[in-house]
C-alpha positions in Angstrom: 28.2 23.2 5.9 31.6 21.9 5.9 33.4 22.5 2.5 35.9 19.4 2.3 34.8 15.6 1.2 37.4 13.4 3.3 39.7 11.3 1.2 43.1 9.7 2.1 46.2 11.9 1.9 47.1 10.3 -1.7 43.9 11.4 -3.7 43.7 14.4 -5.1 41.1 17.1 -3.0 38.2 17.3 -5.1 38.3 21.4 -5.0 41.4 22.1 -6.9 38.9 20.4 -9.8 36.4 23.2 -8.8 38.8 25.5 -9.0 40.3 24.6 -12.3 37.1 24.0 -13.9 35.6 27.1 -13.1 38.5 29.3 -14.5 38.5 27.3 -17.4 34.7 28.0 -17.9 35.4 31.7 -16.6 37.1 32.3 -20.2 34.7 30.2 -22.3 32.2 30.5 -25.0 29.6 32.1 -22.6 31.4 34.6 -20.8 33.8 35.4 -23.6 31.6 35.8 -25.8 27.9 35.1 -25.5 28.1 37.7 -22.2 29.7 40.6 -24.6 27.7 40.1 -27.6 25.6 42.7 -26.7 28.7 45.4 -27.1 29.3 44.0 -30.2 25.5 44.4 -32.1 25.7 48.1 -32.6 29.4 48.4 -34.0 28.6 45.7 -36.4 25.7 47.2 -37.6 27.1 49.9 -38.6 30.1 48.1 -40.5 28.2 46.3 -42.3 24.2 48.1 -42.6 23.1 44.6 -41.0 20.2 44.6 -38.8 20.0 43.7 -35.4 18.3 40.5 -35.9 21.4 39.5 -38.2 24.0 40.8 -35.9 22.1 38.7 -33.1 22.1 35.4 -35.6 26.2 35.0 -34.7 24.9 34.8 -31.0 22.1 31.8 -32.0 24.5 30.3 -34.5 27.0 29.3 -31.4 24.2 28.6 -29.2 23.0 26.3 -31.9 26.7 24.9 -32.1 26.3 24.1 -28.4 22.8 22.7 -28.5 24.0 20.4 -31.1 27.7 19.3 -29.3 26.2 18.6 -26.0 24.4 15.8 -26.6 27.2 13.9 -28.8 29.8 14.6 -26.5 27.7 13.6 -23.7 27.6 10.2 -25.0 31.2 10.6 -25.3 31.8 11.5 -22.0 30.1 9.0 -20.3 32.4 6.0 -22.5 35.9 8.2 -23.0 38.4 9.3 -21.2 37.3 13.0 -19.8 40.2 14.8 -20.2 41.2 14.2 -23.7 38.4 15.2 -25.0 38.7 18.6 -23.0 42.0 19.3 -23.8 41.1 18.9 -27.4 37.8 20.9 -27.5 39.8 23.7 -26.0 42.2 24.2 -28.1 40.0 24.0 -31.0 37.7 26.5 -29.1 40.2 28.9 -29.0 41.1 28.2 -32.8 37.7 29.3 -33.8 37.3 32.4 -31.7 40.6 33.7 -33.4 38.7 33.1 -36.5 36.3 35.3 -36.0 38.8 38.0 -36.5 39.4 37.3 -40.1 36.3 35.7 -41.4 35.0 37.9 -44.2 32.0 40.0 -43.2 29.7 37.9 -45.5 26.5 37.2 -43.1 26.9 33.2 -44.0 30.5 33.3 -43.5 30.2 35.6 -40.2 27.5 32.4 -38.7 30.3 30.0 -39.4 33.2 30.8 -36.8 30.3 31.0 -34.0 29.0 27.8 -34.6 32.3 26.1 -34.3 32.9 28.3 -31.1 29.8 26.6 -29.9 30.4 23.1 -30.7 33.8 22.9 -29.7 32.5 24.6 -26.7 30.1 21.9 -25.5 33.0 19.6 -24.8 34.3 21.9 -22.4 30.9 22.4 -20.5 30.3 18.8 -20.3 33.5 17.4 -19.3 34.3 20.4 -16.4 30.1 19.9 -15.2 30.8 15.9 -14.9 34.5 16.5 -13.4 32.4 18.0 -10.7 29.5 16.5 -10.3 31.4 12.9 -10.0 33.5 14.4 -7.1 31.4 15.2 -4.9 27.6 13.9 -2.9 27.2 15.5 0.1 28.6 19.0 -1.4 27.8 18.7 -4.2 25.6 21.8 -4.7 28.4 24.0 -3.1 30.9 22.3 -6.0 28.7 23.0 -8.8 28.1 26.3 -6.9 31.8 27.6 -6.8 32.8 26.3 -9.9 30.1 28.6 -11.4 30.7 31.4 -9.2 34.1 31.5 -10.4 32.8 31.4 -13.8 30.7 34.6 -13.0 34.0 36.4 -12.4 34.5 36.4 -16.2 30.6 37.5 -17.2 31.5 40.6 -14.4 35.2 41.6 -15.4 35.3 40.4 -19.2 33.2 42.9 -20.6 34.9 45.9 -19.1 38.0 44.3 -20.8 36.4 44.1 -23.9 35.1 47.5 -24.1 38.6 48.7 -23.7 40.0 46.3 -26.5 37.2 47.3 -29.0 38.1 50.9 -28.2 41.8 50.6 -29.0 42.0 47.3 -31.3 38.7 47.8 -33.3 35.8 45.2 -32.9 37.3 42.8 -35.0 40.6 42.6 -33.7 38.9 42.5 -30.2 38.1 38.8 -31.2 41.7 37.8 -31.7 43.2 39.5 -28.2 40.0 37.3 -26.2 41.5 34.0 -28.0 44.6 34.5 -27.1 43.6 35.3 -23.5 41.6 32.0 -23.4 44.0 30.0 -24.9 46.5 31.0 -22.3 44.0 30.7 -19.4 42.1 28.4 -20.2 45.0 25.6 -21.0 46.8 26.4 -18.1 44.0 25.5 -15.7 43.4 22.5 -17.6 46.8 20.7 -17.5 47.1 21.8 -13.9 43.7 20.7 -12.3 41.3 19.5 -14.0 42.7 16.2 -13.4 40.2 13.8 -12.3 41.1 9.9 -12.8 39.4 7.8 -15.6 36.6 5.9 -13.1 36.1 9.6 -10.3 33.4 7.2 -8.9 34.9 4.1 -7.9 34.2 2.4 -4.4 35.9 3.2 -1.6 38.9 0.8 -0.3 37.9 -1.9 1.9 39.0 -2.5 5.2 41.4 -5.2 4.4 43.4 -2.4 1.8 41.7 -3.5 -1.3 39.8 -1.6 -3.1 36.4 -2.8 -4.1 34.9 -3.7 -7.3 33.3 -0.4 -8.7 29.4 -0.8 -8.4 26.7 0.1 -11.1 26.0 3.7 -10.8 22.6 4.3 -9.7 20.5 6.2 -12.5 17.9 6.2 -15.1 18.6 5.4 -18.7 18.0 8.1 -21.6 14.9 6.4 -22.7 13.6 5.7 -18.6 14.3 9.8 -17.9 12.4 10.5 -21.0 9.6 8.6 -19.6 9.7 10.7 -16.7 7.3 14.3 -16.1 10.7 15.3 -14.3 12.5 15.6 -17.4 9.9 17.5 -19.3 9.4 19.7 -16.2 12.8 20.9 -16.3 12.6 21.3 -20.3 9.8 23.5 -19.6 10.9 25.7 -16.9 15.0 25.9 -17.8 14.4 26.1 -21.0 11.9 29.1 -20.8 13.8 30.7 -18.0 17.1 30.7 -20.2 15.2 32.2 -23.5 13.8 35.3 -20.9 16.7 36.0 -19.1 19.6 35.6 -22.4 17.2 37.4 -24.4 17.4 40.2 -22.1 21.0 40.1 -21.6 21.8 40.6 -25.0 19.7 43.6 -25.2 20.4 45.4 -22.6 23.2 47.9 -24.1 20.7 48.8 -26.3 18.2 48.9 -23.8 20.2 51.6 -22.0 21.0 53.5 -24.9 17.4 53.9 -25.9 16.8 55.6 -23.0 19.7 58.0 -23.0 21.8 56.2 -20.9 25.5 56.7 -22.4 27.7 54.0 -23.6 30.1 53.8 -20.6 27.2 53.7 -17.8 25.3 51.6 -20.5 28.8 48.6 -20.1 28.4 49.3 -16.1 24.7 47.8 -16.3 25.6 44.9 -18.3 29.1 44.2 -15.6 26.1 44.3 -13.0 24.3 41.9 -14.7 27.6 39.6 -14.5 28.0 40.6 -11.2 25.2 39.4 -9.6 25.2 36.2 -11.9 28.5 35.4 -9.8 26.0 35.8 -7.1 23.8 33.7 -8.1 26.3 31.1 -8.9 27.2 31.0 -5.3 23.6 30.5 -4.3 24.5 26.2 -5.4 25.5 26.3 -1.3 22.2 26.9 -1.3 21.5 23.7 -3.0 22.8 22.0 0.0 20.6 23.1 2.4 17.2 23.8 1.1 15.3 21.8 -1.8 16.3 23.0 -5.1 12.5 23.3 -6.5 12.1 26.1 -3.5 15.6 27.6 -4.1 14.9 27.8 -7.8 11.7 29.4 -7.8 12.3 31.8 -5.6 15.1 33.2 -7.2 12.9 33.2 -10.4 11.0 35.1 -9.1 13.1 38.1 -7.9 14.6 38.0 -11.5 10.2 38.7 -12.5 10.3 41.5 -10.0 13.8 42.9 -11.4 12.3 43.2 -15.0 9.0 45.3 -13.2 11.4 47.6 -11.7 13.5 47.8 -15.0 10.1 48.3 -16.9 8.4 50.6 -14.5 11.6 53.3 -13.4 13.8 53.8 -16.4 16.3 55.6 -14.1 19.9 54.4 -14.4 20.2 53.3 -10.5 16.9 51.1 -10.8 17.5 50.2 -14.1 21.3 48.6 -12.6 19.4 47.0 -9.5 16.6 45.3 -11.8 19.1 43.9 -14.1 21.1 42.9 -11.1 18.2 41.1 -10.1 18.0 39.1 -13.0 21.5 38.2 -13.2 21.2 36.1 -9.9 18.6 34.3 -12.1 21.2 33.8 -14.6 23.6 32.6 -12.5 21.1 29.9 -10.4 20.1 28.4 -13.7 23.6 26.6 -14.3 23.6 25.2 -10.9 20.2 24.2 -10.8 20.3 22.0 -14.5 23.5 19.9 -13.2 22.2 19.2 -9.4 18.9 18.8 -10.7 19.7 16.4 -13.1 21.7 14.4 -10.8 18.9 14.4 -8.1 16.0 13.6 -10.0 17.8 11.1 -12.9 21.0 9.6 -10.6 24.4 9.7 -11.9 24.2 6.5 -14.1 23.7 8.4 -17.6 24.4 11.9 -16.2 26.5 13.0 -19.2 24.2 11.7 -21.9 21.4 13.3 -20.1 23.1 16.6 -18.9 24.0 16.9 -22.6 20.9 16.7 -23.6 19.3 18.9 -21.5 22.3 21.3 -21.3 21.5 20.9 -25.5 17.8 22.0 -24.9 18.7 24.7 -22.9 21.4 26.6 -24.8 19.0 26.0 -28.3 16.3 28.6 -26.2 19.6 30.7 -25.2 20.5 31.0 -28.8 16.2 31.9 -29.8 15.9 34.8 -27.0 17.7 37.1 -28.4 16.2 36.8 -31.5 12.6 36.7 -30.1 13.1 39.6 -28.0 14.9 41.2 -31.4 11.9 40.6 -33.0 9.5 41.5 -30.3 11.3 45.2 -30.1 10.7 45.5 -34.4 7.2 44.3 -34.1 5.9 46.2 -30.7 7.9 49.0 -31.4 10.1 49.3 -28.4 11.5 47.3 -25.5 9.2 48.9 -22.6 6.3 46.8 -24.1 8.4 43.6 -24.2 9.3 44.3 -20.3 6.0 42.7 -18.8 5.7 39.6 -21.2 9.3 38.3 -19.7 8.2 38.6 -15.9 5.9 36.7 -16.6 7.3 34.2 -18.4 9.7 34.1 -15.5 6.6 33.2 -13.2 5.7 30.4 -15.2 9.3 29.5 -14.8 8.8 29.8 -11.1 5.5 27.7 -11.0 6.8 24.5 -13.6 10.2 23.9 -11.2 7.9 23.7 -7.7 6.1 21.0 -9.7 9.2 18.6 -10.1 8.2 17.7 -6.3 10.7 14.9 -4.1 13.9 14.2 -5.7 14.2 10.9 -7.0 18.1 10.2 -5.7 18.5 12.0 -2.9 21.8 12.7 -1.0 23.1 9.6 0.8 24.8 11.6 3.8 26.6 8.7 4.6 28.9 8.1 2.0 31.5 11.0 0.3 32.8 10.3 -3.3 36.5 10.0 -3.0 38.6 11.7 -6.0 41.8 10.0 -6.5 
């Protein structure tokens, strides 16, 4: 597969956007902070005699934040000028992570700073997803694919880094260090790449020099995709997947402790988790090359098997291989919502309707970790709540070979020039 869409001299290549979108993503909400939430739960219990379920709530309140910006800056996306609204999300992302630093540890007042974090957040996601997306037909799964992978380098190397500043700085001042190192990333990568022009999917010049009129984008509506069992089909399956799989991740320090496992080799498990989400994110080539229904399922349901192996051998070397396993699930489930939703729906409405879905998805992301909270306090440990996610990951599995032929699929005759 040949990784460069042909354009004339004077546009700009289509994978310096990968590249700056995916290191701008790489210090975002979900990496930054969603991915490290987990070393947070403990130290703050003990600060402030909260529970675990009330520590989690900062983790749903910015996935909550997210599920309710993606849908309204969807909309936006798809009748503003991108950029704009990137730059300005960003800035006011970082604002509110430094925030978190100061805010009062009142439980209300602790909620507030992550829901901003989220909705500000959403902006980011949407406009860096459609950058790509708009750039790109034939490769468009390896696009989506690096971008992400990219992004994985952050869920991998940020915790570690955040580890060390909680040990040196304290927890709270740990918040104000990882805004400042978004802020300066983050901004940098913007100004520099993310650059797409105003219409990334105009028509290609004619023959005679001029360029022709920009056609209507081929696509369902909101209301048509609603219509549609593809739309509930991915609700079902993405949505599910992302409650398992986050709901896991942000137990899995204390996972690991629970069974003796000490706090250092307890951060290495949850770097391997990252890890093998960059892995993951690089399976979008995949995309490519085989249907995504097959692609998605099967990695679904490796990430089932990783939780039996994590269930059944509580030693640390398994226990780094299952979670690995379900990492690459992790990482997959990015690239599959933004390819499939261009496959199945066209690119007419794509940011309304990734925002929608992307909105559907991270409310589930923001619930896991509070069902699986509650599922430890009710069963009375997290080697009963093992099984029930592997197979909720088969489910997973079965609902996306359901979604069938795509709808729009690649025209391999015609590459989506990026000015």
């Amino acid at each position: 597969m040949a990784l460069d869409d042909s354009s004339p001299p004077t546009r700009r290549n289509p994978w310096s956007i990968v590249v700056g979108a995916g290191t701008t993503q790489a210090v975002s909400a979900q990496p930054l902070l969603l991915s490290t939430f987990s070393l947070f739960v403990l130290p703050l219990a003990q600060a402030t005699g909260w529970s675990r379920p009330e520590v989690l709530g900062g983790f749903t309140a910015c996935a909550l934040g997210l599920a309710l910006g993606l849908p309204i800056i969807g909309r936006l996306i798809d009748r503003l000028a991108l950029r704009p609204i990137l730059v300005t999300c960003w800035v006011a992302y970082c604002i509110c992570v430094a925030a978190i630093a100061v805010t009062p540890l009142s439980l209300p007042l602790f909620y507030v700073p992550f829901f901003l974090v989220g909705l500000f957040t959403s902006g980011v996601l949407i406009s860096c997803s459609k950058a790509i997306v708009t750039s790109f037909d034939v490769n468009r799964g390896a696009g989506i694919g690096i971008s992400a992978a990219i992004m994985g380098l952050g869920t991998t190397t940020i915790p570690v880094i955040v580890t060390l500043l909680i040990r040196t700085a304290g927890f709270r001042h740990a918040y104000l260090w990882m805004a400042v190192m978004a802020l300066v990333i983050g901004l940098t990568f913007i100004l520099l790449l993310v650059r797409p022009s105003a219409q990334p999917n105009r028509a290609a010049s004619s023959s005679s020099g001029k360029r022709a009129p920009a056609p209507e984008l081929a696509g369902l509506s909101v209301a048509e995709a609603l219509r549609t069992s593809h739309f509930w089909l991915i609700v079902f399956a993405l949505c599910l997947a992302a409650l398992t799989v986050t709901g896991l991740q942000t137990n899995l320090v204390p996972i690991m402790l629970a069974r003796g496992v000490s706090p250092d080799k307890a951060t290495i498990v949850l770097s391997a988790f990252g890890l093998a989400s960059l892995a993951g994110r690089l399976g979008g080539a995949l995309l490519d090359r085989f249907h995504g229904t097959r692609v998605g399922a099967a990695i679904l349901l490796l990430a089932a098997l990783g939780i039996l192996l994590l269930r059944f051998n509580t030693g640390f070397i398994a226990g780094v291989a299952g979670v690995a396993l379900c990492g690459i699930a992790f990482g997959i489930e990015i690239d599959l919502l933004a390819f499939l939703t261009s496959r199945y729906f066209g690119m007419r409405r794509f940011g309304s309707l990734i925002g929608l879905l992307q909105g559907l998805v991270t409310l589930c992301i923001g619930i896991g970790p509070i069902v699986v909270g509650f599922a430890y306090e009710r069963l009375g440990s997290y080697e009963a709540v093992l099984p029930l996610l592997g197979g909720t990951l088969v489910v997973c599995a079965i609902g996306i070979l359901l979604l069938g032929p795509y709808t729009y699929p690649v025209a391999r005759d015609h590459i989506i020039p990026v000015p």
